[in-house]
C-alpha positions as CSV (number, residue, x, y, z in Angstrom):
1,X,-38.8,170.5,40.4
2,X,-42.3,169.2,40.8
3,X,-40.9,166.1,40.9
4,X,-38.9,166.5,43.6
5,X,-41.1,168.5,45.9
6,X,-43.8,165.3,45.6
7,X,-40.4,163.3,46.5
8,X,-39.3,164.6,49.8
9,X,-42.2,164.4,51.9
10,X,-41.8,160.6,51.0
11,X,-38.3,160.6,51.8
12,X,-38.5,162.6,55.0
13,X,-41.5,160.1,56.1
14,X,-38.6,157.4,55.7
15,X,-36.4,158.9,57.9
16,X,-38.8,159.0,60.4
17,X,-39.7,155.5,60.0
18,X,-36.0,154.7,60.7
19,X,-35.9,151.0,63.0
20,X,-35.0,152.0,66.6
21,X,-31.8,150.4,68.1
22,X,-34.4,147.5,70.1
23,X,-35.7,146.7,66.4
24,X,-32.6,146.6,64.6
25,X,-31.2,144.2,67.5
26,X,-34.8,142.3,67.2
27,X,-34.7,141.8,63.6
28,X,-31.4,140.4,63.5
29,X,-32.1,137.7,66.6
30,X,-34.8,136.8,64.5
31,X,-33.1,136.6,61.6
32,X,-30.2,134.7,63.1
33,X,-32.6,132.2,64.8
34,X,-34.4,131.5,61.8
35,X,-31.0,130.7,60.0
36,X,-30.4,128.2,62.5
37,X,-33.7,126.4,62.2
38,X,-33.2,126.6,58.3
39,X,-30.0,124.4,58.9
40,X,-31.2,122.2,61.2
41,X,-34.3,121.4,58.4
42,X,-31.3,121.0,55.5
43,X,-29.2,118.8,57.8
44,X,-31.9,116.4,58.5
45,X,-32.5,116.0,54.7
46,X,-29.1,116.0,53.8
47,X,-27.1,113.3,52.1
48,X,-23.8,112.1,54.8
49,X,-21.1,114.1,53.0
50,X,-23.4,117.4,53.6
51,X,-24.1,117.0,56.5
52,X,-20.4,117.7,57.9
53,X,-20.7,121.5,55.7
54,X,-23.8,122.2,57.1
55,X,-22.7,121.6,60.7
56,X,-19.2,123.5,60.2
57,X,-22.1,126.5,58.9
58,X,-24.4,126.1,62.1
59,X,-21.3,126.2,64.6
60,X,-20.4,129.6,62.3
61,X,-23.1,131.3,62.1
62,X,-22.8,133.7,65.2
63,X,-19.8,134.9,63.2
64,X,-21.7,136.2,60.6
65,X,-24.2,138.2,62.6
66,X,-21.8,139.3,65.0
67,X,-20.0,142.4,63.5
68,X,-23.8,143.8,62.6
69,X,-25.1,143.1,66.1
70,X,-22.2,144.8,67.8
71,X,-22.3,147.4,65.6
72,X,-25.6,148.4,67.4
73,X,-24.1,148.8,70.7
74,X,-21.4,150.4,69.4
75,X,-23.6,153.2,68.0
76,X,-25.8,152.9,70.9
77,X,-23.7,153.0,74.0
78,X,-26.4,154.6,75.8
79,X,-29.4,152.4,74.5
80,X,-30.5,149.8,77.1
81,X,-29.8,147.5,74.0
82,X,-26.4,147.9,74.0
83,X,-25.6,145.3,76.9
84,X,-27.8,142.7,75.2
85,X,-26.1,143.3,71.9
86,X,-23.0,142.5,73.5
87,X,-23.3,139.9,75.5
88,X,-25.5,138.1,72.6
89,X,-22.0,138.8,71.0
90,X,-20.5,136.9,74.0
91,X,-22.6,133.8,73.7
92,X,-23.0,133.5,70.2
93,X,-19.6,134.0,68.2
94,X,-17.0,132.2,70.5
95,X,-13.6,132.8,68.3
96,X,-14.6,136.3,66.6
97,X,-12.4,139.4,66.3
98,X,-15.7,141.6,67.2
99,X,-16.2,138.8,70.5
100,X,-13.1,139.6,71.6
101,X,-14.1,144.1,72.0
102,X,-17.2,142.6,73.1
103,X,-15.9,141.2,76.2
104,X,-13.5,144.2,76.8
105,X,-16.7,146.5,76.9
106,X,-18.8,143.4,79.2
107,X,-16.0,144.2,81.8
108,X,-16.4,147.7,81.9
109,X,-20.3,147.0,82.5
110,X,-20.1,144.1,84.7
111,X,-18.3,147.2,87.3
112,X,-21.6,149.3,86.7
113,X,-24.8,147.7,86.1
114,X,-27.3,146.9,88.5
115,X,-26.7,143.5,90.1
116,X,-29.8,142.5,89.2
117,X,-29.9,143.2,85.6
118,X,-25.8,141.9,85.5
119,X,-27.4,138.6,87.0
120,X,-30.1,138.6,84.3
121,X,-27.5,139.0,81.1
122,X,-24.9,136.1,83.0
123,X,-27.9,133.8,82.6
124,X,-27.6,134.3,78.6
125,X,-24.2,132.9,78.7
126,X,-24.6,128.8,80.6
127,X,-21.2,127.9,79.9
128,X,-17.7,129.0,78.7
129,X,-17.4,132.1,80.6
130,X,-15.8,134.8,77.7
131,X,-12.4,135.5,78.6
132,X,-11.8,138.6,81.2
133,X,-15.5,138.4,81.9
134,X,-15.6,135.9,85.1
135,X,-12.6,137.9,86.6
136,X,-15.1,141.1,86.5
137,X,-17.9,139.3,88.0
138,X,-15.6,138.3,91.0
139,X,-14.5,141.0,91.3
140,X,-18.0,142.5,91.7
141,X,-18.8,140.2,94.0
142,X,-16.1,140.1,96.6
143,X,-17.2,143.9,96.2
144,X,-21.1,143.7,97.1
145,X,-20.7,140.6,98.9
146,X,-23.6,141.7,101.0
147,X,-26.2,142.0,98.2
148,X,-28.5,138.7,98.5
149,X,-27.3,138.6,94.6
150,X,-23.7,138.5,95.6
151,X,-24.0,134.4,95.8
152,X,-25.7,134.2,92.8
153,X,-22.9,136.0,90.8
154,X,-20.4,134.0,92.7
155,X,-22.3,130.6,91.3
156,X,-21.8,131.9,87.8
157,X,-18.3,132.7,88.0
158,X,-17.6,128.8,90.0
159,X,-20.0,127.1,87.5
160,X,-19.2,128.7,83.9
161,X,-15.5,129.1,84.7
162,X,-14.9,126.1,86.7
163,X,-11.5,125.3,84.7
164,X,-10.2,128.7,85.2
165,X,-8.4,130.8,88.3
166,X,-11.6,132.8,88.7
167,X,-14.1,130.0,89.2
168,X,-12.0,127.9,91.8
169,X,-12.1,131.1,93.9
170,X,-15.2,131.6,93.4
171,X,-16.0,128.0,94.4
172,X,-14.0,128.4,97.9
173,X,-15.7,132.0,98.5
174,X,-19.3,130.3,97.8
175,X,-18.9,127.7,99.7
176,X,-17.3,129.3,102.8
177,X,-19.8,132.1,103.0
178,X,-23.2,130.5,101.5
179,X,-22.8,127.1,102.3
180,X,-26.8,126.9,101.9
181,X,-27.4,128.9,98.7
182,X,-29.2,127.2,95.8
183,X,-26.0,128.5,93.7
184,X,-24.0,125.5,95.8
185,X,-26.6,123.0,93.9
186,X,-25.6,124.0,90.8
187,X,-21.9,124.4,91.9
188,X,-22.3,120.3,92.9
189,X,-23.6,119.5,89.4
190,X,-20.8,121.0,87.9
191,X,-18.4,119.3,90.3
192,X,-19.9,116.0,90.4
193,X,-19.1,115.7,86.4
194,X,-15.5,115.7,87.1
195,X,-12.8,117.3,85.7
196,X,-11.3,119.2,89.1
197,X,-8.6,118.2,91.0
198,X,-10.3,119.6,94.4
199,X,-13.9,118.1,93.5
200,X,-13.7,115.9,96.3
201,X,-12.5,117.7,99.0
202,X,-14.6,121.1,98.1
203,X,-18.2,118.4,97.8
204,X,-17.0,117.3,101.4
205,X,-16.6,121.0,102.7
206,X,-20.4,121.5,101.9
207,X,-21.4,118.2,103.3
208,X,-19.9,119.8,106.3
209,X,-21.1,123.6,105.7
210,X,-24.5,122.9,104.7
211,X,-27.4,122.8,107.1
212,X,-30.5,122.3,104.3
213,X,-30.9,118.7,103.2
214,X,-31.6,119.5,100.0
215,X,-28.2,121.0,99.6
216,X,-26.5,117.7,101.3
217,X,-28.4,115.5,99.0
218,X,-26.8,117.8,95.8
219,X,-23.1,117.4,97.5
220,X,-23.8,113.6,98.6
221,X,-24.8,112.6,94.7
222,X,-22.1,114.4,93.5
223,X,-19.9,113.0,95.6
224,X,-20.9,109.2,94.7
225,X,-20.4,110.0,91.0
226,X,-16.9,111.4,91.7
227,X,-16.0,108.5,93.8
228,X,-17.6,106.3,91.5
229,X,-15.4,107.1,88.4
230,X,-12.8,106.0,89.9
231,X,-14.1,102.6,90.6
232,X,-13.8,102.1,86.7
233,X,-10.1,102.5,86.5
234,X,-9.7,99.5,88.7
235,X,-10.3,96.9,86.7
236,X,-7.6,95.1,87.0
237,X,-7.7,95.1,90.8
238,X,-11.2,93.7,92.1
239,X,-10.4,94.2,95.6
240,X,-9.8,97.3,95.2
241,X,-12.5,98.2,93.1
242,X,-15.2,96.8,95.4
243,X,-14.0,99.0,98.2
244,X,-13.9,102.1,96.0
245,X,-18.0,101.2,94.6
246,X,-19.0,100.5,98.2
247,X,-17.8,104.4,99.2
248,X,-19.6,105.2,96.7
249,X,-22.7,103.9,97.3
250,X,-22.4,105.0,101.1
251,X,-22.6,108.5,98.9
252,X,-25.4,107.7,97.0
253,X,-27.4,106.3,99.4
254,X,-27.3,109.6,101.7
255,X,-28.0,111.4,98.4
256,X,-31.3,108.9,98.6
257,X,-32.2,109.8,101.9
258,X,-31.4,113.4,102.2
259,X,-33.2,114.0,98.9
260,X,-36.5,112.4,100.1
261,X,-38.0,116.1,99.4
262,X,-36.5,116.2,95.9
263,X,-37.7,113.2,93.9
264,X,-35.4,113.7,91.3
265,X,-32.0,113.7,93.5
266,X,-33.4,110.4,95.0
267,X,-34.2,109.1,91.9
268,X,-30.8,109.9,90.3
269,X,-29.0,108.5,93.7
270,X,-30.8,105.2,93.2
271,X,-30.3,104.9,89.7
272,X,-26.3,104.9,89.7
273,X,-26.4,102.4,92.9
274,X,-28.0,100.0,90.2
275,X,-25.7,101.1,87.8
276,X,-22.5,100.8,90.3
277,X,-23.5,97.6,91.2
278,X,-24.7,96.5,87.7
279,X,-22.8,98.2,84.8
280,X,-18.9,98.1,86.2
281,X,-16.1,95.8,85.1
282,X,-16.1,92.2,87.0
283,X,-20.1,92.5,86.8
284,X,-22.8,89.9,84.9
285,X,-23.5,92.6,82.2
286,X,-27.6,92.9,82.3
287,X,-29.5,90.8,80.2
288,X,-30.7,92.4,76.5
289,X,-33.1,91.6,74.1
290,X,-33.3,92.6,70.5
291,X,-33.6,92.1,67.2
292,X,-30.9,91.5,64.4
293,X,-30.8,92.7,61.2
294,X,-32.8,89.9,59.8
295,X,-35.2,90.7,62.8
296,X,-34.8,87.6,64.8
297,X,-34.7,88.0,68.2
298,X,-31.7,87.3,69.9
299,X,-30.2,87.7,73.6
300,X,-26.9,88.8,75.6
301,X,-27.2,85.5,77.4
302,X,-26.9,83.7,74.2
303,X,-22.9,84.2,73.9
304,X,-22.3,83.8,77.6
305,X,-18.8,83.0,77.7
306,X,-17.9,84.3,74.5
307,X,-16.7,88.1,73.4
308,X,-19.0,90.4,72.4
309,X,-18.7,93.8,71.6
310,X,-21.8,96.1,71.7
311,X,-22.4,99.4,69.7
312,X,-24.9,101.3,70.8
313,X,-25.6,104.0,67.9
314,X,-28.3,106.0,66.8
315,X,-29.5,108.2,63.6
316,X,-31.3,111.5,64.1
């Protein structure tokens, strides 16, 4: 009995010493992000037929935290934690059972939370919207559509869910009603990469729309390297080609201008002119200098006339 009377004030002190839902949620972020760095270390010291298991367990790894990390919102629906469990969830394991009552609750929140901490959490996920989750957003929008976040949420849904239903509309309702938002910049990026049928005519809308420079600069470049890509499929037709890079170029070259307050738009606009005129099919490829594997130099312009096939590759 003595015994057990020294035992429980020990015990009790354990219960009070219990983690709170914001350390248990800490601890495992920790945990999981040390994990990752523990792979990376492995994979950079591991033989070629490890490194392929490795990867496959780095890609995997949200998995495995993922039914403990959304057990802490589930237990703690009222815990500010709760949200960042889930949409950590969200982000991190992409093909889950548990992601998939994740995003079911993210809706229900999306409808409730406080634009600006809703704007915060969409900032943890930069791609891949979770399915279900860019519809709520929209939706939220289009239903605060005064609040000076309203655009921002809008730029979320157009930019993370650009291949889905949700983000086109978001995309039209962004442009048409905050032409001049720095959430159209980002929109541009996104378009400029390719990949949507309406690319073109949407960049020429804020070309139109916009009034700030610096947003015509983002919708000029993004324009060119639309434009541009197409130049390469025209290989076989020079003509054509050459009228194809020089609309391009009329593109880039307003991207140059415009962007004379943003250095780096300027300097990306003048950079693919080089490139359009440079590194495209029917072009003298640029001279290179290098060494071969028995380290004498060598150059491009030594084969003139003959083919040569380069492979750029690299180890790291």
């Amino acid at each position: 009995m003595l015994v057990l009377v020294l035992a429980l004030p020990a015990s009790q002190g354990q219960d009070d010493k219990k983690a709170s839902p914001r350390e248990q949620y800490s601890a495992l972020v920790k945990d999981y992000a040390a994990q990752q760095q523990k792979i990376i270390a492995d994979y950079q010291k591991a033989e070629e037929d490890e490194k392929a298991k490795l990867l496959t367990r780095y890609r995997g790894l949200g998995k495995e935290y993922a039914e403990k990390v959304y057990k802490i919102a589930e237990d703690n629906p009222k815990d500010p934690v709760a949200a960042e469990a889930l949409f950590w969830v969200a982000q991190n394991a992409a093909g889950s059972p548990v992601q998939a009552k994740a995003n079911e609750r993210i809706t229900t929140l999306v409808a409730e939370m406080p634009l600006k901490d809703l704007s915060a959490r969409l900032k943890t996920i930069p791609f891949n919207a979770p399915p279900g989750v860019a519809d709520a957003v929209l939706k939220r929008a289009e239903k605060d559509e005064a609040d000076p976040l309203a655009p921002e949420l809008l730029g979320w849904v157009a930019t993370v869910a650009s291949y889905l239903p949700a983000g086109q509309k978001a995309a039209e309702r962004l442009v048409a009603k905050y032409p001049d938002d720095p959430a159209i910049e980002r929109l541009c990026g996104v378009l400029g990469r390719g990949g949507s049928d309406k690319a073109e005519t949407t960049l020429k809308q804020i070309m139109e729309k916009a009034a700030k420079p610096r947003v015509k600069a983002a919708a000029a470049l993004a324009l060119g390297k639309v434009v541009a890509a197409r130049v390469d499929q025209l290989g076989d037709k020079p003509a054509e080609a050459d009228k194809v890079a020089a609309e391009a170029e009329k593109f880039f070259k307003q991207a140059a201008d415009l962007g004379k307050d943003n250095p780096a738009t300027a300097a990306e606009a003048e950079k693919e002119i080089k490139s359009l005129n440079t590194l495209r099919v029917g072009k003298v490829a640029p001279e290179i200098k290098a060494g071969d594997l028995d380290g004498k130099e060598f150059k491009l312009s030594d084969y003139r006339g003959k083919v040569v096939l380069l492979d750029f590759w690299g180890d790291w």
